[in-house]
NUSEMAR-699890 format. One record per residue (C-alpha): x, y, z. Coordinates in steps of 0.001 Angstrom, whole numbers. Layout:
BEGIN
         x         y         z
         X         Y         Z
...
//
This chain:
BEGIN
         x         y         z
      8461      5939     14582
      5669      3747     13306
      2915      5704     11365
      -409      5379     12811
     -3861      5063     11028
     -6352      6597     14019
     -9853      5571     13006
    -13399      6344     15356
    -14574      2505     15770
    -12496      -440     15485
    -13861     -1844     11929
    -12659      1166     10455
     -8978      1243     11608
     -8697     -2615      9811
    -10133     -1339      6775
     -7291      1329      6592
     -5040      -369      7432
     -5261     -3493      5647
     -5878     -1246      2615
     -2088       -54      2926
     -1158     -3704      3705
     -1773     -4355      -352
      1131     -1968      -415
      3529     -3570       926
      3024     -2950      4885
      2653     -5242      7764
      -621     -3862      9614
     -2254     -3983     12842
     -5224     -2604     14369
     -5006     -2151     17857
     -8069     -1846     20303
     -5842       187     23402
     -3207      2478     22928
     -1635       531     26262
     -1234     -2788     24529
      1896     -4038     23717
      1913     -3436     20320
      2892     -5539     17893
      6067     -5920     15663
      4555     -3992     12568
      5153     -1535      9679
      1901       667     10369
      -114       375     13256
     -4095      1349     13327
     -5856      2153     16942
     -9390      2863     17509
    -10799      6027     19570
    -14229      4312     20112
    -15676      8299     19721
    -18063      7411     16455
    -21279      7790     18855
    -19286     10639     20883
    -20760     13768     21562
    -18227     16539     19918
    -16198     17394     23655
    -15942     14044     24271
    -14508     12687     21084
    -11999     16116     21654
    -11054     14823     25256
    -10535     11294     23770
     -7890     12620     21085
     -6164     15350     23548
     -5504     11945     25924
     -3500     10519     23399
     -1022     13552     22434
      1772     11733     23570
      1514      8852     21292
       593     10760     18372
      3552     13722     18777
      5779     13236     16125
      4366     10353     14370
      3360     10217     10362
      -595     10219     10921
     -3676      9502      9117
     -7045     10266     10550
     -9544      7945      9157
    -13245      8631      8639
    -16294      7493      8092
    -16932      7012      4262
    -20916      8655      4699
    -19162     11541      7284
    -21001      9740     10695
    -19125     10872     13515
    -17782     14021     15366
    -14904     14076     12864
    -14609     17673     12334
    -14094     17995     16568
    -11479     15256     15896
     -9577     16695     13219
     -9663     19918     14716
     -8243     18640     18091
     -5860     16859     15992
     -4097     19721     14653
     -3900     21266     17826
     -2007     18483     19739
       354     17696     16687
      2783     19257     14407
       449     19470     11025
      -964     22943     10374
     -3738     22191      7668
     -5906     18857      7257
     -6891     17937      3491
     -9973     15973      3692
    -11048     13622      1033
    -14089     10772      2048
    -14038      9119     -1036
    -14134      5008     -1396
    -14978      4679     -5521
    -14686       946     -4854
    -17728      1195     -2368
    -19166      3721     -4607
    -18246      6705     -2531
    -17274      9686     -4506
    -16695     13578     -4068
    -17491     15577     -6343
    -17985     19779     -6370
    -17469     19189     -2405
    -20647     16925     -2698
    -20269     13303     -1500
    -22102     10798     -3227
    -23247      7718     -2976
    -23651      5941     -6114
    -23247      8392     -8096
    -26316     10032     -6007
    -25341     13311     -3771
    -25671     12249      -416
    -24510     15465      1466
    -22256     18773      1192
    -19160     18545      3298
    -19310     21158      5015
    -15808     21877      7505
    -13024     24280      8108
    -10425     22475      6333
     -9788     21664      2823
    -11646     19363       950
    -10803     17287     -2566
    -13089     15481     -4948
    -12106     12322     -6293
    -14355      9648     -8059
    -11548      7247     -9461
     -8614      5839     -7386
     -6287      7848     -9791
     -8167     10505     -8492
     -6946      9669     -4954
     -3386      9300     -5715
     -3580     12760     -7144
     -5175     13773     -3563
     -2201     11741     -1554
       824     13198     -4336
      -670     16495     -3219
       579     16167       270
      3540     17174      2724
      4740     16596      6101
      2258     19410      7516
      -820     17899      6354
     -2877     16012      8071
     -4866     13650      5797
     -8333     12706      6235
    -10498     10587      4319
    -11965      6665      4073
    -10328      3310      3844
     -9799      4629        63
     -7647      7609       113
     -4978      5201      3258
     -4219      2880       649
     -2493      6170     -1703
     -1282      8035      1219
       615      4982      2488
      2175      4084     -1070
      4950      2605      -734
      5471       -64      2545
      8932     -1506      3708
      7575     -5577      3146
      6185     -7072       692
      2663     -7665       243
      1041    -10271      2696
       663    -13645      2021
     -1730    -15817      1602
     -4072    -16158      5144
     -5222    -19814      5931
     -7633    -21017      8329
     -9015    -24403      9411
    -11584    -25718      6833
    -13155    -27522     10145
    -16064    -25877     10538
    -17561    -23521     12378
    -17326    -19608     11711
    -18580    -17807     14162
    -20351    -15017     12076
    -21396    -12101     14193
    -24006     -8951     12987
    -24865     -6713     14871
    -25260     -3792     13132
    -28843     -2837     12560
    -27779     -1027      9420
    -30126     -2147      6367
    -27084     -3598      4242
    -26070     -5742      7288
    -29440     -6977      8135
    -30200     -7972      4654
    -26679    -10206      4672
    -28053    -11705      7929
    -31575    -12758      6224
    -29417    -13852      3217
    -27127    -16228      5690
    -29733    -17810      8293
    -31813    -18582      4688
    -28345    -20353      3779
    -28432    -22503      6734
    -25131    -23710      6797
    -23134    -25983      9387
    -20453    -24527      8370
    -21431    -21190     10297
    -22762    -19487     13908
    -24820    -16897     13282
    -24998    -14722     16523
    -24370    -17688     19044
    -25212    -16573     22560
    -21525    -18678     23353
    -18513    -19603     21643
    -16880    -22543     20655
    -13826    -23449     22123
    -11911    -23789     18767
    -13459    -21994     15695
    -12150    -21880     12306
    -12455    -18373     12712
    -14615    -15310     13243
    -16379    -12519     11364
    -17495     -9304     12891
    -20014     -7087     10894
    -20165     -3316     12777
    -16743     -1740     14485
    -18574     -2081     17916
    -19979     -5415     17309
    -15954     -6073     16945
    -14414     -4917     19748
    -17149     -6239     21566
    -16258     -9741     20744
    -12612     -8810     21363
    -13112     -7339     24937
    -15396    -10573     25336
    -12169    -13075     24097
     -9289    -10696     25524
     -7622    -10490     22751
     -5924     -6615     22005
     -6211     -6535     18439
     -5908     -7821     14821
     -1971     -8409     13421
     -1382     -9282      9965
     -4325     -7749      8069
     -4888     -7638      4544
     -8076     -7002      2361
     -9960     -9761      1251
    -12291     -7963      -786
    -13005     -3951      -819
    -13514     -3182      2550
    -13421     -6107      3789
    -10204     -7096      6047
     -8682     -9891      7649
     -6132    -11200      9874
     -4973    -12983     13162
     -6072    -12307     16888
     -3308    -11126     18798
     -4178    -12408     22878
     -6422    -13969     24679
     -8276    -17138     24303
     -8263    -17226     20193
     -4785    -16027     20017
     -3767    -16659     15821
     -7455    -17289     15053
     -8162    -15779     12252
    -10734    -12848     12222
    -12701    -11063      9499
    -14373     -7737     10135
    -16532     -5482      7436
    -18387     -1989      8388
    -21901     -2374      8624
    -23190        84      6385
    -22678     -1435      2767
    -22395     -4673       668
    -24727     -6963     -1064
    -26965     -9691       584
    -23927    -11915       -85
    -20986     -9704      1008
    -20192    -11920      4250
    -20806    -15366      2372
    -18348    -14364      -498
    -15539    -13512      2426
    -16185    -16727      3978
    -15820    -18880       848
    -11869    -17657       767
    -11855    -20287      4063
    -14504    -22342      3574
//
């Protein structure tokens, strides 16, 4: 059975999964556990339950027992612990098979790091993690594969984007190719996360002024070179908008920052670029764009 990445918002399950893509697996996020899913080696699926209230987000994951009974699963979080995850992982070992969950947020390449059950934030505590399960430091990715060597069939792991890409070590494929896009221009580049990392990379691109971009077009061209989504919701926003059920083929373009091809609706095999909100330089968006551009 395919093993499943289940993130809260739909930027997060790409991250994870095209983390483990670098591994040698062919990835897919999905936005519906109904959609046909893809021909893949590990599938992602988002719960939409990041702005849940705690029953809700439990409701959410006790509707999907069936498709997670039996599988190899990896709960993705959020990297600064936003969410109802504790609810989530709780209701996750009740539906499934795993009787402990070993929870480990750290992303050193974003500068996320545990240490002493503190997670920081370059190299700054940000908060205690405070939950009923157990919890590992790590500041390095050696660190991490330490965390993911330390597991077994009855433990659920939990962490970031950084601990999937040691937990899912060793894929059946080898590692994606090379993604290509149209260099006819135009992106369509869309931010809407009000996040302070993401609005500075907004003030950074309208002061670029480039053709070769949309920035937050009220409509859509008929054929883009291809689309970037800043913010999980602003994501599967624009895919409910262009009925499309996902993202096939991912791979990481830069840390935490994935990439693949629209599977549906009207830009089926357009290729797509989606980042979290909450972190990169002014730049960040521009520097993933110039692997097309």
């Amino acid at each position: 059975m395919t093993p499943l990445i289940l993130a809260d918002d739909f930027s997060g399950a790409c991250d994870a999964a095209a983390r483990a893509a670098a591994n040698g697996y062919s990835a897919a996020a999905l936005l519906d556990p109904d959609s046909p899913a893809p021909a893949a080696d590990l599938l992602a699926l988002t719960t939409e339950t990041r702005h849940a209230a705690p029953d809700a987000a439990r409701l959410r994951i006790r509707s999907l027992a069936p498709l997670l009974s039996g599988r190899l699963l990896y709960k993705k979080i959020d990297s600064t612990l936003r969410g109802p995850w504790i609810d989530e992982v709780g209701e996750l070992l009740a539906v499934t098979d795993y009787a402990q969950a070993v929870v480990c947020p750290a992303f050193p390449a974003q500068g996320r790091t545990v240490r002493d059950g503190w997670l920081c934030l370059n190299d700054q505590p940000l908060q205690q993690i405070v939950c009923p399960f157990t919890i590992r430091d790590a500041s390095t990715e050696d660190d991490l594969a330490r965390v993911a060597a330390g597991l077994c069939w009855s433990i659920l792991p939990v962490g970031s984007a950084g601990l999937a890409r040691h937990v899912f070590r060793s894929g059946p494929s080898a590692p994606p190719a090379a993604l290509e896009a149209p260099r006819t221009p135009p992106w369509i580049v869309l931010i809407g996360s009000e996040h302070p990392a993401s609005q500075a990379q907004l003030r950074f691109l309208q002061q670029a002024a480039s053709a070769r971009f949309l920035l937050n077009p009220a409509s859509f061209p008929d054929h883009p070179a291809g689309i970037f989504a800043t913010g999980g919701e602003t994501a599967a926003r624009f895919l409910r908008r262009a009925q499309a059920r996902g993202i096939a083929g991912l791979r990481e373009l830069l840390p935490g920052v994935p990439a693949g091809r629209l599977l549906g609706g009207r830009y089926d095999g357009t290729v797509m670029i989606t980042k979290a909100g909450g972190f990169g330089s002014p730049d960040a968006i521009l520097r993933a764009l110039e692997f097309f551009l």
